[in-house]
Every structure is written in structure tokens, then in C-alpha cells.
N, C-alpha and C positions, 0 to 999 in steps of 0.2 A: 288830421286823418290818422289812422292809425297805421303802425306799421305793418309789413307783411307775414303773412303767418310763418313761425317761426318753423324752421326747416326740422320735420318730425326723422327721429331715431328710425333705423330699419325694421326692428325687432315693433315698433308702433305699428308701421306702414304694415306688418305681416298679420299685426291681429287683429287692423283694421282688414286686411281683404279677409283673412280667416270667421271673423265675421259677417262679411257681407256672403261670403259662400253657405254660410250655415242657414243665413236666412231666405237665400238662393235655393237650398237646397230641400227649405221647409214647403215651399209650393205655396205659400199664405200671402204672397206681391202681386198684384197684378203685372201685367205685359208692361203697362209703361214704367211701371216704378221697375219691375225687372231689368230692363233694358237700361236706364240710370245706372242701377248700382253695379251693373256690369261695366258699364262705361267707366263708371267709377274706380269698382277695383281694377281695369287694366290699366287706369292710369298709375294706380298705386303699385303695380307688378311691375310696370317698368321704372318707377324712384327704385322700386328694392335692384332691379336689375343695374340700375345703374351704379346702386351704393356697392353694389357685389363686385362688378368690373371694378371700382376705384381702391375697392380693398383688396381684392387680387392682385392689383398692380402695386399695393404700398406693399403688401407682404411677398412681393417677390424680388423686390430692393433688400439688397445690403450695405449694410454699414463697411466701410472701408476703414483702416487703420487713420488716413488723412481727415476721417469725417465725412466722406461724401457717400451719397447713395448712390449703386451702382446695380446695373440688372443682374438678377441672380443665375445664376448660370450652373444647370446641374447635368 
């Protein structure tokens, strides 16, 4: 069997829904395909939300002099 699909970049996951919204936004889907790729992009709106929280949290660690990452504190 094949492996799972390999876990897509943010910057993918955003041109995927920015496409599904354009085709959303053309009126040319019916109701139920509408509704799919709705479904669809909010499940792709919350991978991007969650890649954003994980890189929030890398880029607010700092490097310490010993090496360890420490919360950044401003």
C-alpha cells in the first residue's frame, strides 16, 4: 500500500484554498460540489492555522548561550 500523503508546505495548503475560493467565487459549482470544496478548504485553513501557531512558537524561542531554547521574553 502506499504511503500517506506527504505532509504539503503552508504556502501549498494557501494556494490550494485560494483556489478553491476563486472557483467559489465564480458561481460555475453546483450546491453540492459547493459545499465539498468548502469542506475542503476549511479543512486546509486550519493545517495552515496550525503550521502558523507552530511557527509562532519556534520564532518566539531563543537560543541561549548553553544551547537551549528558551521562551522569548520582551
Amino acid at each position: 500500500m502506499a504511503k500517506e500523503k506527504e505532509e504539503k508546505k503552508f504556502e501549498e495548503l494557501l494556494t490550494e484554498v485560494e483556489e478553491i475560493v476563486t472557483s467559489l467565487e465564480n458561481g460555475n459549482v453546483d450546491l453540492d460540489e459547493s459545499i465539498k470544496k468548502y469542506t475542503e478548504a476549511m479543512e486546509k485553513v486550519k493545517l495552515c492555522s496550525e503550521k502558523l501557531e507552530s511557527a509562532t512558537k519556534t520564532v518566539n524561542k531563543i537560543l541561549t548561550e548553553n544551547g537551549t531554547l528558551e521562551d522569548l521574553e520582551i
